[in-house]
PAVEXLUM-93109 format. One record per residue: residue number from 1; x, z, y of N, C-alpha, C in turn. Coordinates in Angstrom, 1 decimal. Example, Ala and Ser with C-alpha at 12.3 -4.5 7.8 and 13.67 -1.06 7.14 Angstrom:
<sites>
{site 1,{13.2,7.8,-5.7},{12.3,7.8,-4.5},{13.2,7.8,-3.3}}
{site 2,{12.8,7.1,-2.2},{13.7,7.1,-1.1},{12.9,7.9,0.0}}
</sites>
This chain:
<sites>
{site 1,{24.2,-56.0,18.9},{25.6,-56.1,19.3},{25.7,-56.6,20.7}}
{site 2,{25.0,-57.9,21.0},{24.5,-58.5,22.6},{24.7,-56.9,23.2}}
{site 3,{23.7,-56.9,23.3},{22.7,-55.6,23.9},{24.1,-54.0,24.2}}
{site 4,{24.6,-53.9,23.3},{25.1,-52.8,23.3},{26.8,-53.2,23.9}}
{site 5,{27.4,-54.5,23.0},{29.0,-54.5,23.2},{29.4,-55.8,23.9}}
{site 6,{28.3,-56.6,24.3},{28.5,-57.6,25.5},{29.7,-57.4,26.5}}
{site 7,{30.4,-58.2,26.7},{31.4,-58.0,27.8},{32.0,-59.1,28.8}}
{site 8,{32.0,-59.2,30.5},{32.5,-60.7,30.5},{30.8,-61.9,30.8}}
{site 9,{31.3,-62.6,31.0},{30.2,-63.6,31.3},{30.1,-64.1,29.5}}
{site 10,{29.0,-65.2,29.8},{28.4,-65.6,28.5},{28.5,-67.3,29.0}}
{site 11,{29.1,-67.8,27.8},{28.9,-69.5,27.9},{27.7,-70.7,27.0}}
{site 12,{26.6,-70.8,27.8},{25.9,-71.7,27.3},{26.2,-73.1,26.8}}
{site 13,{26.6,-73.7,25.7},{27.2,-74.9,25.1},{26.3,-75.9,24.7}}
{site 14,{26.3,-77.2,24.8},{25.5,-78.3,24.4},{26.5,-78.9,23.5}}
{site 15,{26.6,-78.2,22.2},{27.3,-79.6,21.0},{26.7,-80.2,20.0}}
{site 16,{26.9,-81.2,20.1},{26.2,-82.1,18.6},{24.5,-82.1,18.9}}
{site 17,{24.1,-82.3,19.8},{22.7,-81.6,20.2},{21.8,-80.5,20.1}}
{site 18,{22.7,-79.5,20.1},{22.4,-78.3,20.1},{22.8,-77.2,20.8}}
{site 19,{22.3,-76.4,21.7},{22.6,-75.2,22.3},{23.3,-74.5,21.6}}
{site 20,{24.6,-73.5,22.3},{25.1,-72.5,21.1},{25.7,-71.6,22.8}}
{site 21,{25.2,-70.4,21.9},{25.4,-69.4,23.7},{27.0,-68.5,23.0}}
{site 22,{27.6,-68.7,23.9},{29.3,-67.9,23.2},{29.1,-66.7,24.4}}
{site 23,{29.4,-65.3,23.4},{29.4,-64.2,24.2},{30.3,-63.4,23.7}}
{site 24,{31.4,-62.8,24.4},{32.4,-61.8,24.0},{32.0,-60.6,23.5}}
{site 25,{32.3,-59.5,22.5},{31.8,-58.7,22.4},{32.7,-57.5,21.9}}
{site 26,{33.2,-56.2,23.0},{34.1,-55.6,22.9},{33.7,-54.2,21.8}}
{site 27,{33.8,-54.5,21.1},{33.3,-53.2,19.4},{34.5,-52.4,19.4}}
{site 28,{34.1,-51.3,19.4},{35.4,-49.9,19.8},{35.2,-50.1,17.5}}
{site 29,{36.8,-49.7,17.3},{37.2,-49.9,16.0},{37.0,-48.8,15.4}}
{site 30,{35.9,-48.9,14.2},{35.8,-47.3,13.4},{37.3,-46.8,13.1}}
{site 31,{37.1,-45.3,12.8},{38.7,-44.8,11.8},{38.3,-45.4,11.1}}
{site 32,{40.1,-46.0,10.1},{39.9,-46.6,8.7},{40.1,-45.0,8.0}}
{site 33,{39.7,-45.8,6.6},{40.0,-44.2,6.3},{41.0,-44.3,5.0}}
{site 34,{41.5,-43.8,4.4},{42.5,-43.3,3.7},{42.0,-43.9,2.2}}
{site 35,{42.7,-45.3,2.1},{42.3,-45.8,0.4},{42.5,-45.4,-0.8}}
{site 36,{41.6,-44.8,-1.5},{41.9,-44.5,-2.6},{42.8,-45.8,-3.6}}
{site 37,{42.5,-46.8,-3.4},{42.9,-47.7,-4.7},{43.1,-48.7,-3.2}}
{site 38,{43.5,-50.6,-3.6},{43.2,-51.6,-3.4},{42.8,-52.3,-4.0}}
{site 39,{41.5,-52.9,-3.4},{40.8,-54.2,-3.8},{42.1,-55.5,-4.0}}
{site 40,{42.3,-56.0,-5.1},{43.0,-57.3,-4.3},{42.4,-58.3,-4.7}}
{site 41,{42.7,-59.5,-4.0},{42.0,-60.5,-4.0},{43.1,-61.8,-3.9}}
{site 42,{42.7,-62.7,-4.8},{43.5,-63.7,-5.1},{43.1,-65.0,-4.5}}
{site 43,{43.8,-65.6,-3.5},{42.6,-67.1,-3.0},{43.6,-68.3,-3.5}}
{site 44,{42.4,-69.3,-4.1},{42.7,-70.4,-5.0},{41.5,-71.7,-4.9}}
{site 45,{42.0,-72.8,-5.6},{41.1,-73.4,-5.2},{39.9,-74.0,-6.2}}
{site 46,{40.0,-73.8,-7.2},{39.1,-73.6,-8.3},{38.1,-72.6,-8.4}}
{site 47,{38.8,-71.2,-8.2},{38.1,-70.5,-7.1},{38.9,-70.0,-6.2}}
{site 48,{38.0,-70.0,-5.5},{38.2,-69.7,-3.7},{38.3,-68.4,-3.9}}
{site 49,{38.1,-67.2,-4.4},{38.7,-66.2,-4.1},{38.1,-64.9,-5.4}}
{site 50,{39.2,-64.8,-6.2},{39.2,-63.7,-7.4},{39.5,-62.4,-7.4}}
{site 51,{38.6,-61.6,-7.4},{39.1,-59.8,-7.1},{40.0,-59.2,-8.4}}
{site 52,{40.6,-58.2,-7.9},{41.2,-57.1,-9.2},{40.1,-56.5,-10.1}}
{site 53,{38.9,-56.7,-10.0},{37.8,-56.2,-10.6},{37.4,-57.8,-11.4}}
{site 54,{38.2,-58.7,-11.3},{37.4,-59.5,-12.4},{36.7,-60.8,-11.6}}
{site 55,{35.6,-60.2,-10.4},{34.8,-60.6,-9.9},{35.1,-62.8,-9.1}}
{site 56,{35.0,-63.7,-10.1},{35.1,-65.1,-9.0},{34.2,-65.3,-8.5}}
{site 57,{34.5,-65.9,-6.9},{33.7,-66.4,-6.0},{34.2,-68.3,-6.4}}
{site 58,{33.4,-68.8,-7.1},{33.9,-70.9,-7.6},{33.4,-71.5,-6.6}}
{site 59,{34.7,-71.9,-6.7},{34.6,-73.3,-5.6},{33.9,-74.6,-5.8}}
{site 60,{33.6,-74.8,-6.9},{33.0,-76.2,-7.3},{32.2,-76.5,-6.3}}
{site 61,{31.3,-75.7,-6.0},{30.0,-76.5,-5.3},{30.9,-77.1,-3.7}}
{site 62,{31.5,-76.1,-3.1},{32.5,-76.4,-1.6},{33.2,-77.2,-2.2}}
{site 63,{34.0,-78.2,-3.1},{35.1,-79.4,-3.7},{33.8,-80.3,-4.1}}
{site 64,{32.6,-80.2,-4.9},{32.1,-81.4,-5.0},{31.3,-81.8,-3.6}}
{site 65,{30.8,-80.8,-2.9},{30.2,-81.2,-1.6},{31.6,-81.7,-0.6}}
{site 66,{33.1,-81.4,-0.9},{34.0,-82.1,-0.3},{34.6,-83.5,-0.7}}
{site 67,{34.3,-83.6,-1.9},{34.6,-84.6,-2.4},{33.4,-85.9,-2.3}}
{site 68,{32.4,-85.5,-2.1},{31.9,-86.3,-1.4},{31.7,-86.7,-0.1}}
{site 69,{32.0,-86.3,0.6},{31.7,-86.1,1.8},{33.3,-87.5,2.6}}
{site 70,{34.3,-86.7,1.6},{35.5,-87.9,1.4},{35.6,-88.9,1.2}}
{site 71,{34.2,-89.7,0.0},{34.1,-90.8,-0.3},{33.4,-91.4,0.7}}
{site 72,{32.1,-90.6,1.5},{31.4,-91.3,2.5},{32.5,-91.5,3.6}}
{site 73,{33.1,-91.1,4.1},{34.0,-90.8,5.1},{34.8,-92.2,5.0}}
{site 74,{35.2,-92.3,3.8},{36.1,-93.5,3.4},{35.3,-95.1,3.8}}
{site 75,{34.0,-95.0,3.3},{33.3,-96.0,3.5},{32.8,-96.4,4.8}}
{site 76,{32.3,-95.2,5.9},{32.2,-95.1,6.8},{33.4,-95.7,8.1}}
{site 77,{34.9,-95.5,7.5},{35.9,-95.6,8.4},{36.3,-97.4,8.1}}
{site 78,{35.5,-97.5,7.1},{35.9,-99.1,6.4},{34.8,-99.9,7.6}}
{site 79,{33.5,-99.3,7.6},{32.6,-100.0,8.4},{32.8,-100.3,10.1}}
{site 80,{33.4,-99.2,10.6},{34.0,-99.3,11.8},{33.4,-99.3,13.2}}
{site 81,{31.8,-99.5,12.5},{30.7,-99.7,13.9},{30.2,-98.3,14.2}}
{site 82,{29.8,-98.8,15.6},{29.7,-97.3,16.5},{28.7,-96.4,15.6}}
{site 83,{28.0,-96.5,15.1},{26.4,-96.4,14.2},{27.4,-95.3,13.1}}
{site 84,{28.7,-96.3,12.6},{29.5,-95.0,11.7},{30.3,-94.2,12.4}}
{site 85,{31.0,-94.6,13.8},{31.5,-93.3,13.6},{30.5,-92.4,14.3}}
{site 86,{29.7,-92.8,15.3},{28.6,-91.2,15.7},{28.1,-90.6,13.7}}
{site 87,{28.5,-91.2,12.9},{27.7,-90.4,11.5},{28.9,-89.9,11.3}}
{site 88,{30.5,-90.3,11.6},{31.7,-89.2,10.9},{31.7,-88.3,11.7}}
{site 89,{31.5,-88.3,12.7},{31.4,-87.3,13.7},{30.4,-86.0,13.3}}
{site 90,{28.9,-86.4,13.2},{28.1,-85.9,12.7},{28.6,-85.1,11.4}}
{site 91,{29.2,-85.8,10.6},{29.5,-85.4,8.9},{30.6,-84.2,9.2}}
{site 92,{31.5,-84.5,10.2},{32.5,-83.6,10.0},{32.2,-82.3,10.6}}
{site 93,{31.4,-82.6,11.5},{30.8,-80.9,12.0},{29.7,-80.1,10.8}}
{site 94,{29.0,-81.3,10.2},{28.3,-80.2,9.3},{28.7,-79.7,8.4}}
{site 95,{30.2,-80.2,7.5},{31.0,-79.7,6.3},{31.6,-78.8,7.5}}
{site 96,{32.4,-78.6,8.7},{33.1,-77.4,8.9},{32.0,-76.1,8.9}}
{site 97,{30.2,-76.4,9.3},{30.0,-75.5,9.2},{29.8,-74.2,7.9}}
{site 98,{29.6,-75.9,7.2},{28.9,-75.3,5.6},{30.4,-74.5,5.0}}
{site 99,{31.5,-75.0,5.4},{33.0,-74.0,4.8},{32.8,-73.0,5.6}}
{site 100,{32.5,-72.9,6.4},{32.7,-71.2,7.3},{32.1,-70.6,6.9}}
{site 101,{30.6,-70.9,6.8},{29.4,-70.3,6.0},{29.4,-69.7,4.5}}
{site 102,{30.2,-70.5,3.8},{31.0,-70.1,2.5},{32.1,-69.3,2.6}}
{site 103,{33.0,-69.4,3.5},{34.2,-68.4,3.6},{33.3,-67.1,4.8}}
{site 104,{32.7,-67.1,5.4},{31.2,-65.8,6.1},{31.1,-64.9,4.7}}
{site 105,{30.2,-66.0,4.0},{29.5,-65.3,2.5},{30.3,-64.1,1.9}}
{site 106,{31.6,-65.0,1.5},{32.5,-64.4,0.5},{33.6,-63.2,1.3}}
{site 107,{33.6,-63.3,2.5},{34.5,-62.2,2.8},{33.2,-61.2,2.8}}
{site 108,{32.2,-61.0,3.4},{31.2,-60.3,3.6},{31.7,-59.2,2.2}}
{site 109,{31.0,-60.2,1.2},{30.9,-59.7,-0.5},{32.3,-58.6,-0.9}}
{site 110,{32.9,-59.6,0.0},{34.9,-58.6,-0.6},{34.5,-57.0,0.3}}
{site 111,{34.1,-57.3,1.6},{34.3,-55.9,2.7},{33.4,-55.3,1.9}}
{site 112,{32.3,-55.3,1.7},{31.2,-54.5,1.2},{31.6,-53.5,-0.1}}
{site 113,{31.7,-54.2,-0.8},{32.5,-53.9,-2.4},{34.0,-53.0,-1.8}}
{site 114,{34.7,-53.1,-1.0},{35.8,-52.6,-1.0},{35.2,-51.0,0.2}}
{site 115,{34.3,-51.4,0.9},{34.0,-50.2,1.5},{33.2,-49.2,0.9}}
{site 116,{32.1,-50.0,-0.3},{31.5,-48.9,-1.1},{32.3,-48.2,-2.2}}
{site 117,{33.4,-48.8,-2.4},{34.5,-47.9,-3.4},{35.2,-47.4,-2.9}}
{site 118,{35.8,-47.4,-2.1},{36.5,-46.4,-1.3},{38.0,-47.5,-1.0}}
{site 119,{38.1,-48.6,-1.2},{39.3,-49.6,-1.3},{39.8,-50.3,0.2}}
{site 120,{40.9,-50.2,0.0},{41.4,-51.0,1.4},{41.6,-52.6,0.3}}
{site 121,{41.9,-53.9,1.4},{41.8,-54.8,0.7},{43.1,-55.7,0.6}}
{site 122,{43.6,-55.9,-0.4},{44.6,-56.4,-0.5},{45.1,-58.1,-0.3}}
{site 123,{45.9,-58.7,0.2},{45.8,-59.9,0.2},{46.9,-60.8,0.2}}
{site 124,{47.1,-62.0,-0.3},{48.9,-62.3,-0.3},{49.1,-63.0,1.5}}
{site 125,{50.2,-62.8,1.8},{50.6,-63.6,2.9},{50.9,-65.0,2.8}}
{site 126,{49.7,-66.0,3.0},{49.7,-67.4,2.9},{50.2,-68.2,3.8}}
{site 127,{50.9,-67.2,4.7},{51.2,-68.6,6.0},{52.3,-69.7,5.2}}
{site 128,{52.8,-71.0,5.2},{53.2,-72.0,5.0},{53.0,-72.6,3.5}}
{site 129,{51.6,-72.1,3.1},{51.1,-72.5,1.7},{51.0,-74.0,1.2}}
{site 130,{50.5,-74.9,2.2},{50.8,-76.2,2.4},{52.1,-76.8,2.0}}
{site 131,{53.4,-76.5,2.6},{53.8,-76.9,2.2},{55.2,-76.3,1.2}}
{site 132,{54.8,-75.3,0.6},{55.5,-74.4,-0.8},{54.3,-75.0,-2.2}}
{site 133,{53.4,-75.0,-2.2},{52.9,-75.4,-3.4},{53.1,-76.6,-3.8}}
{site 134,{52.9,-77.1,-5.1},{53.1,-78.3,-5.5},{51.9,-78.8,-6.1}}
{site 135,{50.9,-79.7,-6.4},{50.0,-79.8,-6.7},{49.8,-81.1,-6.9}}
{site 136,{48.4,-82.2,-8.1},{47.9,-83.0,-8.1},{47.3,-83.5,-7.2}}
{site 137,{47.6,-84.8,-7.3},{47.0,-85.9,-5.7},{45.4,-84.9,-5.3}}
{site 138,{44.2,-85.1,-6.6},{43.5,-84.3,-5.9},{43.1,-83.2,-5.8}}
{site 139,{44.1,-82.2,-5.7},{44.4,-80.9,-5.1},{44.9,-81.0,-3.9}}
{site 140,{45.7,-81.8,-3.7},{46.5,-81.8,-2.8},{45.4,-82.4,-1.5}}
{site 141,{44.4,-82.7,-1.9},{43.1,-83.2,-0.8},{42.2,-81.9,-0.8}}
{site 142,{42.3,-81.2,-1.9},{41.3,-80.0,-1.6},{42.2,-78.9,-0.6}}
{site 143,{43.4,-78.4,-0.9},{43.7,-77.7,-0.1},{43.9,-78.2,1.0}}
{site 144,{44.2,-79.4,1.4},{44.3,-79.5,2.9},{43.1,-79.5,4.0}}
{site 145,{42.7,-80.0,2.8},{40.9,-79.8,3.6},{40.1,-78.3,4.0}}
{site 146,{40.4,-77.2,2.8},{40.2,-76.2,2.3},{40.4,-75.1,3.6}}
{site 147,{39.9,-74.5,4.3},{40.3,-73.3,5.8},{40.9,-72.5,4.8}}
{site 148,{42.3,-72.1,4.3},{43.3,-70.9,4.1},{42.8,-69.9,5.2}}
{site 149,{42.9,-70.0,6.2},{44.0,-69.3,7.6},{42.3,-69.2,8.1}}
{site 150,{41.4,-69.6,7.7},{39.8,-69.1,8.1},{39.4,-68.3,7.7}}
{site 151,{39.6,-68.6,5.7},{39.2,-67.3,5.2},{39.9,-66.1,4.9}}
{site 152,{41.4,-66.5,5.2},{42.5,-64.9,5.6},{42.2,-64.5,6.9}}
{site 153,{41.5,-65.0,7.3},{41.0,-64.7,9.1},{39.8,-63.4,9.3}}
{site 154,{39.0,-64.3,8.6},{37.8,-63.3,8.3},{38.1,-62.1,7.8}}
{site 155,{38.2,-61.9,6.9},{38.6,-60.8,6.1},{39.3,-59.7,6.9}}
{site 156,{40.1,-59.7,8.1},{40.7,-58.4,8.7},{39.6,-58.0,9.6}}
{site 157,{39.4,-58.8,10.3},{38.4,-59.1,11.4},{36.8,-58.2,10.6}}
{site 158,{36.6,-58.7,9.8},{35.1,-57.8,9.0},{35.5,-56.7,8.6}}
{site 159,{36.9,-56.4,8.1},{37.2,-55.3,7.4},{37.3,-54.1,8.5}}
{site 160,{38.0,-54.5,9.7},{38.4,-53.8,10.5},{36.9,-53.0,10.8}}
{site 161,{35.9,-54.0,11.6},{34.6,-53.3,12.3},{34.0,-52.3,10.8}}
{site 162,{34.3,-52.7,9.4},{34.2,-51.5,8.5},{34.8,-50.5,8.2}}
{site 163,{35.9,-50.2,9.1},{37.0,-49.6,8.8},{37.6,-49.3,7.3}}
{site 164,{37.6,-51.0,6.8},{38.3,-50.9,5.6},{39.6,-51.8,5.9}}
{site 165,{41.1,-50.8,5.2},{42.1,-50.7,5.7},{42.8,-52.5,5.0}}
{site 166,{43.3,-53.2,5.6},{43.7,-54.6,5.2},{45.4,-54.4,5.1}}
{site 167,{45.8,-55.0,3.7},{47.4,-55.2,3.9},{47.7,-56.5,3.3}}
{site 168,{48.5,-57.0,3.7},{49.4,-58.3,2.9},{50.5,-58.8,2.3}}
{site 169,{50.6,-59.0,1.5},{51.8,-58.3,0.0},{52.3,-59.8,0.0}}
{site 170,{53.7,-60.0,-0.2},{54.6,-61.4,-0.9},{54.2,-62.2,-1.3}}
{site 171,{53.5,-62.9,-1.3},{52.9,-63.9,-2.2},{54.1,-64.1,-3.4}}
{site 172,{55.0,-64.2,-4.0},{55.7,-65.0,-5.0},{55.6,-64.5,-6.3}}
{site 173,{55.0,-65.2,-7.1},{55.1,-64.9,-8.0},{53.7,-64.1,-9.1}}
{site 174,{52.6,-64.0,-7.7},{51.6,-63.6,-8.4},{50.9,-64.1,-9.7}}
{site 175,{51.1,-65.0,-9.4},{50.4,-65.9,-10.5},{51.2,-65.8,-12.1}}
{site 176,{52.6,-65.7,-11.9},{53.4,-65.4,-13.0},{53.4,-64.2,-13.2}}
{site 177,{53.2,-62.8,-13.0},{53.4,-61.6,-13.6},{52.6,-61.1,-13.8}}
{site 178,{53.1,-60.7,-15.1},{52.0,-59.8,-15.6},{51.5,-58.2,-15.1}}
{site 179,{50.5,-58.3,-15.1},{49.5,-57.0,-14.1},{49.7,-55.6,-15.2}}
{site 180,{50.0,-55.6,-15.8},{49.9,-54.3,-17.2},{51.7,-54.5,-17.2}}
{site 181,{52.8,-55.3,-17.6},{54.2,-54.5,-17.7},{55.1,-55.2,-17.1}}
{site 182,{55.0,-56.5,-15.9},{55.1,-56.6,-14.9},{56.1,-57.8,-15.0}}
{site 183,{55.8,-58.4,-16.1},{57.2,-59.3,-17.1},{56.7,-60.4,-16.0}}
{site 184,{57.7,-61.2,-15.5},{57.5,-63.0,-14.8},{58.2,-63.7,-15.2}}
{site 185,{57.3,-64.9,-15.7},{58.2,-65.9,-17.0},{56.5,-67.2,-16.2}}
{site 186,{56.6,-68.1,-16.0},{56.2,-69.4,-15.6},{55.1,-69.6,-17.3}}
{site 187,{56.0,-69.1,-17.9},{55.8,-69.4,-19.6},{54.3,-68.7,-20.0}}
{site 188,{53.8,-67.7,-19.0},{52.8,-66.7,-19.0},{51.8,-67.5,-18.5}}
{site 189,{51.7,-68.7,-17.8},{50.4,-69.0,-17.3},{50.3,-70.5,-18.6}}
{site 190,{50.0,-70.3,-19.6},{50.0,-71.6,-20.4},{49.0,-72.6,-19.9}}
{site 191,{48.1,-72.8,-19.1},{47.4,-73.3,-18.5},{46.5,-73.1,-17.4}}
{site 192,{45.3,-73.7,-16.2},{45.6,-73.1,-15.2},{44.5,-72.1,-15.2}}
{site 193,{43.9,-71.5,-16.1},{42.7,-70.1,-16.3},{43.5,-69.6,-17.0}}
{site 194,{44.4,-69.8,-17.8},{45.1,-68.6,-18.3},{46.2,-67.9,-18.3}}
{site 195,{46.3,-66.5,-18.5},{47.4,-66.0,-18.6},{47.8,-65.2,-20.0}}
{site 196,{48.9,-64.9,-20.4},{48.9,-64.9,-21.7},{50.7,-64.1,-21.6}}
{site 197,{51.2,-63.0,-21.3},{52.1,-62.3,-21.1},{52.9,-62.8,-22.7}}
{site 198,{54.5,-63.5,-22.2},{55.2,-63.7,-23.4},{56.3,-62.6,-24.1}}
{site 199,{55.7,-60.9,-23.3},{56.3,-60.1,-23.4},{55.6,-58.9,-23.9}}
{site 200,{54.8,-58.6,-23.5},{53.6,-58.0,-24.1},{52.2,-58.0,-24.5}}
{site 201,{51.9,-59.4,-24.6},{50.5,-59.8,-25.1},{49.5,-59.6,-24.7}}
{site 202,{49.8,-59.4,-22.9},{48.4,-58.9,-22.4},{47.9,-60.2,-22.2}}
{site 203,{46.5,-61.0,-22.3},{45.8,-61.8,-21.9},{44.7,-61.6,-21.0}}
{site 204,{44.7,-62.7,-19.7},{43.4,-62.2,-19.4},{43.3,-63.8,-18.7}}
{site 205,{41.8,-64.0,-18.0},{41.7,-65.0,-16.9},{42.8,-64.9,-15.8}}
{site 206,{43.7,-66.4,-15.9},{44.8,-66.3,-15.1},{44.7,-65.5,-13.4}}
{site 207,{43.3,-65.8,-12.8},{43.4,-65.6,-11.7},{43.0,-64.1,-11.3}}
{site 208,{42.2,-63.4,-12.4},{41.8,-62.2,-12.2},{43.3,-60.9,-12.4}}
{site 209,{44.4,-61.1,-13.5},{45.4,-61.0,-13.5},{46.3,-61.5,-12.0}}
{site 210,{46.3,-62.1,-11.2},{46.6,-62.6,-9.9},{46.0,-61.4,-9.4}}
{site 211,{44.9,-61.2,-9.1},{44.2,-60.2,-8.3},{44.7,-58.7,-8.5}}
{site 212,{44.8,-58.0,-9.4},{45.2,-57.1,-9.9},{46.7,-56.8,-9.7}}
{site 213,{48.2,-58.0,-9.8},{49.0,-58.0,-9.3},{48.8,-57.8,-7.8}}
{site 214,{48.1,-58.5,-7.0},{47.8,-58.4,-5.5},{47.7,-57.0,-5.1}}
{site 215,{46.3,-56.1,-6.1},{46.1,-54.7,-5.6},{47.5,-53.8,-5.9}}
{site 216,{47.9,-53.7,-6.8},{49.3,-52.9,-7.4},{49.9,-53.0,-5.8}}
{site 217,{50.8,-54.2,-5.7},{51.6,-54.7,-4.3},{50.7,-54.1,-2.8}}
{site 218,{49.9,-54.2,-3.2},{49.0,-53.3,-2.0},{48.9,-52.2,-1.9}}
{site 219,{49.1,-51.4,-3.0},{49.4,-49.8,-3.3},{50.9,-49.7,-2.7}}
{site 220,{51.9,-50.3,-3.2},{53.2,-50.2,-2.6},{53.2,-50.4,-1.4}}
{site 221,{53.1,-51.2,-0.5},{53.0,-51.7,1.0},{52.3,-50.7,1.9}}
{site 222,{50.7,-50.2,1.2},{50.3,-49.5,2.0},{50.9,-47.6,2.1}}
{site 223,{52.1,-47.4,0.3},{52.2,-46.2,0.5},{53.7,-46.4,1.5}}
{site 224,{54.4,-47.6,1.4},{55.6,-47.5,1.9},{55.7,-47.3,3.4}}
{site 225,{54.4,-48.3,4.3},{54.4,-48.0,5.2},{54.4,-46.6,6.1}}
{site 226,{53.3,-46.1,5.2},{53.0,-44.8,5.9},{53.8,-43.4,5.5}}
{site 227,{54.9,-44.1,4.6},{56.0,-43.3,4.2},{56.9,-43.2,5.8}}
{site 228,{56.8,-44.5,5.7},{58.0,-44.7,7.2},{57.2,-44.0,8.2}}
{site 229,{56.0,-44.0,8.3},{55.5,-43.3,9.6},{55.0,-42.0,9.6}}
{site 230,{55.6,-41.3,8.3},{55.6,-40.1,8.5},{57.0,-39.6,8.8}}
{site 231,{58.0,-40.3,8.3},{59.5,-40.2,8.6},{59.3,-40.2,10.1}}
{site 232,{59.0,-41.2,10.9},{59.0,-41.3,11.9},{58.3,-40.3,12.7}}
</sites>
């Protein structure tokens, strides 16, 4: 990619004691091509991200490796000597890398799967998610900590150089409706893996049902759009 779509000068960096060479790289954009279906994909924080196919990517290992990292951090900011903070320093660049590296992984996993099916990828529009959800004290430390807006980042960005086609559907109410007859009642999620429709008895894992609402709304968005731009 150097070699072929380099563009622009290149910046040699000395951070954290390590060299890191930044180089621009201009990639002419495949055609997308015309989706048969959408992938959708549900992001949460128990898991980090559930497809319409079922498929979770769990967070546990990224929330216990954050949760600790929070308690050293706490002890370290109590200590106060220079010795701690060059180590908070140290600590907080290696958890941002290890979350990117995890949110790298898992969009990879989504593009791949959506380009070998023939799927464009569905996704909700999470801008101001912070502060619309409501959550337990420690939730309320995982999502803030948690890159949203990294791993909705990735995802167009990879999709695109695959020419797999990306849309972003309403967020409201995914989590309450049901994916098979489309009933939304709060009363459907009886707890937070489950969903359990109080109108037609479909049950499934709460968040894979999320996913599946996601792709439907992605069918709609992607045919409405291109309705308009054939009108046009």
């Amino acid at each position: 990619m150097l070699t072929e779509h380099r563009r622009g000068e290149s910046d040699l960096v000395l951070r954290g004691g390590n060299w890191y060479l930044y180089a621009t790289c201009d990639v002419p954009e495949p055609e997308q091509f015309d989706p048969a279906a959408f992938l959708g994909v549900d992001l949460g924080i128990v898991n980090i991200a559930t497809t319409s196919d079922g498929d979770r990517h769990a967070g546990r290992h990224l929330n216990q490796v954050r949760h600790k990292n929070r308690r050293l951090r706490a002890r370290l900011q109590k200590k106060g000597t220079k010795s701690a903070k060059r180590l908070l320093r140290k600590l907080s660049g290696r958890e941002a890398r290890f979350a990117a590296d995890t949110n790298h992984r898992i969009t990879k996993q989504l593009v791949t799967e959506a380009q070998r099916t023939c799927r464009g990828i569905a996704l909700e529009d999470l801008g101001g998610i912070r502060d619309r959800v409501r959550l337990r004290k420690p939730q309320r430390v995982t999502l803030h900590s948690w890159s949203f807006a990294q791993l909705g980042g990735f995802v167009p960005y990879k999709a695109t150089l695959a020419g797999v086609p990306v849309v972003f559907v309403d967020p409201r109410h995914t989590s309450q409706e049901c994916s098979r007859c489309h009933h939304i009642s709060r009363s459907n999620r009886p707890d937070q893996s489950t969903f359990l429709c109080t109108s037609c008895g479909f049950a499934e894992h709460a968040d894979a049902n999320a996913g599946r609402t996601i792709a439907q709304r992605g069918g709609v968005v992607w045919a409405v759009s291109h309705a308009a731009d054939d009108a046009a």
